[in-house]
C-alpha positions in Angstrom: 13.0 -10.0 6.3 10.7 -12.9 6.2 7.1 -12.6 5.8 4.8 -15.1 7.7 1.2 -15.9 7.2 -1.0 -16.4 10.4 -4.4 -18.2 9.6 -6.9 -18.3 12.9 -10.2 -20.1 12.2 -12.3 -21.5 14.8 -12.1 -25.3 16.2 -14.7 -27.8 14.1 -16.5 -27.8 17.4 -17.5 -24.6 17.9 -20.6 -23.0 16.0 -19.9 -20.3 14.1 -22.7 -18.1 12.7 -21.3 -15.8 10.6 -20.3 -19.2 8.8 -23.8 -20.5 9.4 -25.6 -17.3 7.7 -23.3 -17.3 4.5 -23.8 -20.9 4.0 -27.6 -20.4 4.1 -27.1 -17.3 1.8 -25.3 -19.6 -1.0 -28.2 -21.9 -0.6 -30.9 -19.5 -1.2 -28.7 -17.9 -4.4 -28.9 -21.7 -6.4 -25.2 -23.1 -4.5 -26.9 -26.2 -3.2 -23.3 -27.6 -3.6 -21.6 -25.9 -0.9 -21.6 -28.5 2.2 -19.0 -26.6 4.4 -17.8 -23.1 4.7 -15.6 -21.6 7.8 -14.8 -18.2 8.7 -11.2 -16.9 9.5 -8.9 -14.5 9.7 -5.5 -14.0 8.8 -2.0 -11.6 10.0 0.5 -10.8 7.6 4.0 -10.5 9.7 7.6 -9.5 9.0 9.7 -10.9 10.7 13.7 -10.3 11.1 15.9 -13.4 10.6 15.7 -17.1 8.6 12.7 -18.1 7.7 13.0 -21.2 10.1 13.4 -18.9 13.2 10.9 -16.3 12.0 8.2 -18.9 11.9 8.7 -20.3 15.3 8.6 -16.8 17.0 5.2 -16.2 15.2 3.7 -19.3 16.0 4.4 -18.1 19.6 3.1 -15.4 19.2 0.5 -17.1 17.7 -0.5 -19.5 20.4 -0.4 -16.6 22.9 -1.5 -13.3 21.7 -3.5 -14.5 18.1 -5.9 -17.0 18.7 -8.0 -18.1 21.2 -7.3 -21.9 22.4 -10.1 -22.5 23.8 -12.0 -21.9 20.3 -9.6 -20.8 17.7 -7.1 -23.0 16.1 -4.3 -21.4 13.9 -1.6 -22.3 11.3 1.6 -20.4 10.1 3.0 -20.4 6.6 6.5 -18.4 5.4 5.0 -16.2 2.6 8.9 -16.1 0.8 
């Protein structure tokens, strides 16, 4: 069993507000350091077979089912 990491964020070009309003947030609580923050979201998959294989299928799966290609951009890392 291999366990795969899916991370689906949005493209640099697209706005996102949730983003947008937690950015402002840290601003208004003192964080005047914070110049970029994104939003995402992340699968957790187990997968059957090597570790190789397993993250191919998911980044299949990935670019079909997961994330959005018009707006959504996505990476895979093997957990172990």
């Amino acid at each position: 069993m291999t366990k795969i990491r899916v991370y689906v964020t949005y493209k640099a070009s697209i706005l996102d507000p949730q983003a947008q309003a937690i950015k402002n947030a840290t601003r208004k609580m003192g964080y005047t350091a914070v110049n970029e923050l994104k939003m995402g979201k992340y699968f957790d998959i187990d997968f059957e077979g090597r570790a190789d294989e397993a993250k191919a299928k998911v980044a299949e799966i990935a670019d079909q089912l997961l994330a959005n290609p018009n707006m959504e951009t996505y990476s895979v890392e093997v957990l172990d």
